[in-house]
C-alpha positions in Angstrom: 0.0 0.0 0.0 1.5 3.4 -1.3 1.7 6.7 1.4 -1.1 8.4 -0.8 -3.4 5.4 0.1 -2.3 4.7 3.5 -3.6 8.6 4.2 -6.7 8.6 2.3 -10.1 8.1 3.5 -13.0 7.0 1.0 -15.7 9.4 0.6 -19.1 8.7 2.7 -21.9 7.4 1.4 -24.9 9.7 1.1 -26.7 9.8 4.5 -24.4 7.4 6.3 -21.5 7.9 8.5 -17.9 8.0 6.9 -15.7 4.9 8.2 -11.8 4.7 8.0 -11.2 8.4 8.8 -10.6 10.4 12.0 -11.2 13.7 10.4 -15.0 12.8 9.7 -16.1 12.6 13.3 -18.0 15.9 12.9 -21.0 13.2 11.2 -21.3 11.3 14.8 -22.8 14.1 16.9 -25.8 15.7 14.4 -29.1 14.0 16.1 -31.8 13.0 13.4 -35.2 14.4 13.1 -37.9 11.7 15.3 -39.4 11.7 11.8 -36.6 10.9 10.1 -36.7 14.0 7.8 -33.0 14.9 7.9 -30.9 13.5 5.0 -27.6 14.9 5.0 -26.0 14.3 1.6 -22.5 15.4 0.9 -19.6 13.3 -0.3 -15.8 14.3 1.4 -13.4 14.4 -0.5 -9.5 12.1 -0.5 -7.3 14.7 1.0 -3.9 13.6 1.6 -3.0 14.0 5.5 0.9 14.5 4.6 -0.3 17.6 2.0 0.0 20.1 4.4 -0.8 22.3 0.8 -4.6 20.7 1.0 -5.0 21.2 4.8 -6.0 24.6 4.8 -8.6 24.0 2.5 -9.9 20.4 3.9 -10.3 22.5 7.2 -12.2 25.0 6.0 -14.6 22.7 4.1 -15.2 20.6 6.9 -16.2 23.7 9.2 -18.9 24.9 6.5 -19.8 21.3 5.9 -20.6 20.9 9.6 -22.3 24.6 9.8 -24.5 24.0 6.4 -25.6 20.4 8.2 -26.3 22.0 11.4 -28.3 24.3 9.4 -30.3 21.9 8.0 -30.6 20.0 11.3 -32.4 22.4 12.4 -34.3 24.0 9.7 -35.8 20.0 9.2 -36.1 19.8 13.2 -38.0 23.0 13.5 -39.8 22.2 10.3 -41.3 18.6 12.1 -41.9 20.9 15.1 -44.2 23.2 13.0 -46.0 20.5 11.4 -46.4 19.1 14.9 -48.2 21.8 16.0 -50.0 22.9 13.1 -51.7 19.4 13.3 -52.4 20.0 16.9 -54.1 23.1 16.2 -56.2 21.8 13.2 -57.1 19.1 15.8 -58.2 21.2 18.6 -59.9 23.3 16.4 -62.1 20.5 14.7 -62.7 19.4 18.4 -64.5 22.5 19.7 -66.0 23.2 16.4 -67.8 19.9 16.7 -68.4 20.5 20.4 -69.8 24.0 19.6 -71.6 22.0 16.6 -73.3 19.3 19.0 -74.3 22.5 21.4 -76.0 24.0 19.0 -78.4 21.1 17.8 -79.3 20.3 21.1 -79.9 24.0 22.2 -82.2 23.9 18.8 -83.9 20.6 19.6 -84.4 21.7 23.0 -86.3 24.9 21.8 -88.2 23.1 19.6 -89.2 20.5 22.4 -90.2 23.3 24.9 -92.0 25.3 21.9 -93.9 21.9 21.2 -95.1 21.7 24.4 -96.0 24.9 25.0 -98.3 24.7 21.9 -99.8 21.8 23.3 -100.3 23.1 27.0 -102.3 26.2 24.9 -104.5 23.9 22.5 -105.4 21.8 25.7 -106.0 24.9 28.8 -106.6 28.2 26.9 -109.6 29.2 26.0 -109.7 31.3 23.0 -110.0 28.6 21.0 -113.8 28.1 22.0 -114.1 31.6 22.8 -113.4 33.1 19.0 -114.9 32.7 16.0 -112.7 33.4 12.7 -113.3 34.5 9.2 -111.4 33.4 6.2 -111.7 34.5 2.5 -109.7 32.3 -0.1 -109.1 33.7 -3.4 -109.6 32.6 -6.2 -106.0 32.2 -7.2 -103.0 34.8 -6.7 -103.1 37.2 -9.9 -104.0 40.9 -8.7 -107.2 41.1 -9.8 -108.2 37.8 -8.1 -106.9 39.4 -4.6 -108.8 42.9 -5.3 -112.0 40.8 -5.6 -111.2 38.9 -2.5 -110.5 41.8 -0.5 -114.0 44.0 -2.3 -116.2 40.4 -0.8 -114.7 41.0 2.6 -115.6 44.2 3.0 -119.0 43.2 1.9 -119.6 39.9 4.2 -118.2 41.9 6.9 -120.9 44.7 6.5 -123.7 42.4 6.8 -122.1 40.5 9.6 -121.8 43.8 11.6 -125.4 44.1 13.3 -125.0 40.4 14.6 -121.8 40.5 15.7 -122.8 43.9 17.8 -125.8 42.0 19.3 -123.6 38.8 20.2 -122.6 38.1 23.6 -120.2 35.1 22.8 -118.5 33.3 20.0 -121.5 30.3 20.0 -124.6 33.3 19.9 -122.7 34.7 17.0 -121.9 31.3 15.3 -126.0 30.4 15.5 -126.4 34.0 14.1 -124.2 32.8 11.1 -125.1 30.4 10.5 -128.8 31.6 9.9 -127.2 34.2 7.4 -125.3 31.9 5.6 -127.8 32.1 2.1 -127.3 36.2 2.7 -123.8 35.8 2.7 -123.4 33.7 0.0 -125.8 36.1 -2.3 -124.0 39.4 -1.1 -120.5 37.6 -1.8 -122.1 37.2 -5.3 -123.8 39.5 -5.9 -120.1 41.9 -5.8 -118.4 39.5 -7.5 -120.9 40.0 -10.5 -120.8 44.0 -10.1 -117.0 43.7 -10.9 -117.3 41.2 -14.0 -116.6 37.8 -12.3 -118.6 35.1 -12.8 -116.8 33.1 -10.0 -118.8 31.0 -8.1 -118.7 31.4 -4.2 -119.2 28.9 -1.3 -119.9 30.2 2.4 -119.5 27.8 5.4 -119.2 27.8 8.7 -116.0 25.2 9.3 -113.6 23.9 11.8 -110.1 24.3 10.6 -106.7 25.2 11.3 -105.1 28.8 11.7 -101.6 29.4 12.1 -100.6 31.6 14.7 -101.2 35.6 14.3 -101.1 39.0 15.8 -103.6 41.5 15.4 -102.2 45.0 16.8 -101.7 44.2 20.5 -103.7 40.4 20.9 -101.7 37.2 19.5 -103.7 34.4 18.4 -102.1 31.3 18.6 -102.2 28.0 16.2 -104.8 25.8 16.6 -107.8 24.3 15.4 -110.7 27.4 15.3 -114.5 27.7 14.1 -114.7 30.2 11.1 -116.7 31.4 8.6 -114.9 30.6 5.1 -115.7 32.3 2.0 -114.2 30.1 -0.9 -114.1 32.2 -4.1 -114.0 30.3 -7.3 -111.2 27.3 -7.3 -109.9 29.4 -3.9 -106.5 28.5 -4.8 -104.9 32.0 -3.8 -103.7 33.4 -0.8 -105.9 34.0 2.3 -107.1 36.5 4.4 -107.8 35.9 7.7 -109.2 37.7 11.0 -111.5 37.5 13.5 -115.3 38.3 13.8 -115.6 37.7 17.7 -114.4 38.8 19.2 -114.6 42.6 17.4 -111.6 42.9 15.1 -111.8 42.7 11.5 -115.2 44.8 11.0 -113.3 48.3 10.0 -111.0 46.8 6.7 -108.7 49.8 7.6 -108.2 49.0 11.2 -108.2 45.7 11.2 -105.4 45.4 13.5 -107.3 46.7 16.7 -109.9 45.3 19.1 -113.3 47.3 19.5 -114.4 48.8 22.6 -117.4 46.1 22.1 -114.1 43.1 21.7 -111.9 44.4 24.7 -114.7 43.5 27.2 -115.7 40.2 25.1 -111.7 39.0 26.0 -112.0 40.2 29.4 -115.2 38.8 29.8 -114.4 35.5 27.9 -110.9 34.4 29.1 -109.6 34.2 32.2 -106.7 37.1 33.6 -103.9 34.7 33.1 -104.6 34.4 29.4 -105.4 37.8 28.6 -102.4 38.4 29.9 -100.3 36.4 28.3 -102.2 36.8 24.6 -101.8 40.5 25.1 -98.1 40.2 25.9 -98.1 40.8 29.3 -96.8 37.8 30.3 -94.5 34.9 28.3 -93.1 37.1 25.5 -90.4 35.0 24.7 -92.2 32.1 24.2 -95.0 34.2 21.9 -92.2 35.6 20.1 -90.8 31.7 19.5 -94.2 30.6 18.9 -94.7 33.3 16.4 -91.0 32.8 14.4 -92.1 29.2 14.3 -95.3 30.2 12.4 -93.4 32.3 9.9 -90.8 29.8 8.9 -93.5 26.9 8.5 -95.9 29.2 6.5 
């Protein structure tokens, strides 16, 4: 073996640890990344350890070797770091996103539950339902001319139904009134349809159905199941108008929103305090107001 090769070293396989020379210790002490990102890949080079010529220049390329892979130790080390926690905060974040997620539905289902039951509790205890009688005019469809002729027959029916609804003392006297008036009604109700060229034919009865829940000026009426006088005009396929004719509240077209003198002390005669109270919104106006936001998104 020759001096030259007796001083060499072979150069180090890419990633691995140089064997057979002393100079190359600097590989030994970098730590690896725990994800095994760091892959150091440089090659050294045969100096000849009698060339005191090369020495100045193997020395300084094994300092900037050794600062370039401490570099890169660190930029890779860091780097697994920061994916470490970026990880842990998409985790935490999905976490109380779904826990903010699952809080919400049951705060939702719980509101619907109480709202339920609240409805319920009203349909079963209060008494407006037995102590009203509605009115309900369906038009024939929804084109403008259709709704002008519903709202000209209201105005009509509601004139005639004026005297008896002044003489009533309660929803039933009324409903027997009505019901007695029911061949007037129909003929008045036809009678303006033909004075503004419509040869629509009308139906009048006196009905059981179901109202959603609405507010007229300061009283709420809640969903249920109501007795009414409907008006159906022609294939009544349009949108409705609804109200009240006991007690008082529907009888001036323009002030339709307000309770007579005559219908204030019908309520206050009719229901008891507690429910005046809370269909006036005295009492329980957050669970009106619920009630009420319920009706609008279902209708």
């Amino acid at each position: 073996m020759n001096t030259n090769d007796r001083n060499t070293f072979p150069a180090a396989k890419e990633g691995g640890p140089v064997s057979g020379a002393p100079s190359c210790v600097f590989c030994s002490f970098l730590p690896r990344c725990p994800s095994g990102s760091l892959k150091l890949s440089f090659s050294v080079y045969p100096f000849p350890m009698n060339a005191k010529t090369k020495w100045n220049t193997k020395k300084e390329w094994n300092i900037k070797t050794k600062r370039n892979a401490r570099i890169k130790y660190m930029t890779d080390k860091t780097s697994c770091a920061g994916r470490i926690r970026l990880r842990a905060a998409v985790a935490r974040t999905v976490v109380a996103a779904s826990r903010i997620m699952v809080r919400t539905a049951m705060a939702i289902l719980f509101l619907l539950t109480a709202v339920l039951l609240y409805q319920i509790y009203m349909e079963n205890h209060f008494q407006i339902y037995d102590s009203a009688l509605r009115f309900h005019v369906r038009a024939a469809s929804d084109g403008a001319e259709e709704q002008e002729l519903k709202l000209k027959v209201r105005d009509e029916v509601l004139a005639v139904l004026r005297p008896a609804a002044d003489r009533a003392e309660s929803a039933g006297e009324l409903k027997t009134e009505v019901e007695k008036m029911l061949p007037d009604i129909v003929q008045t109700a036809a009678e303006t349809l033909r004075e503004n060229g419509s040869e629509d034919a009308v139906r009048v009865s006196v009905v059981q159905e179901r109202f959603p829940a609405r507010r007229y000026g300061k009283m709420f009426f809640p969903a249920g199941v109501y007795e009414a006088l409907r008006v159906d005009i022609g294939a009544a396929q349009g949108h409705n108008w609804w109200c009240a004719i006991y007690p008082e509240l529907c009888y001036n077209a323009e002030e339709s929103s307000a309770l007579s003198e005559k219908g204030g002390e019908d309520v206050e005669r009719d229901l008891s305090r507690k429910e005046s109270q809370v269909l006036f919104g005295k009492k329980g106006r957050f669970r009106i107001r619920i009630l009420e936001w319920f009706s609008e998104l279902a209708s």
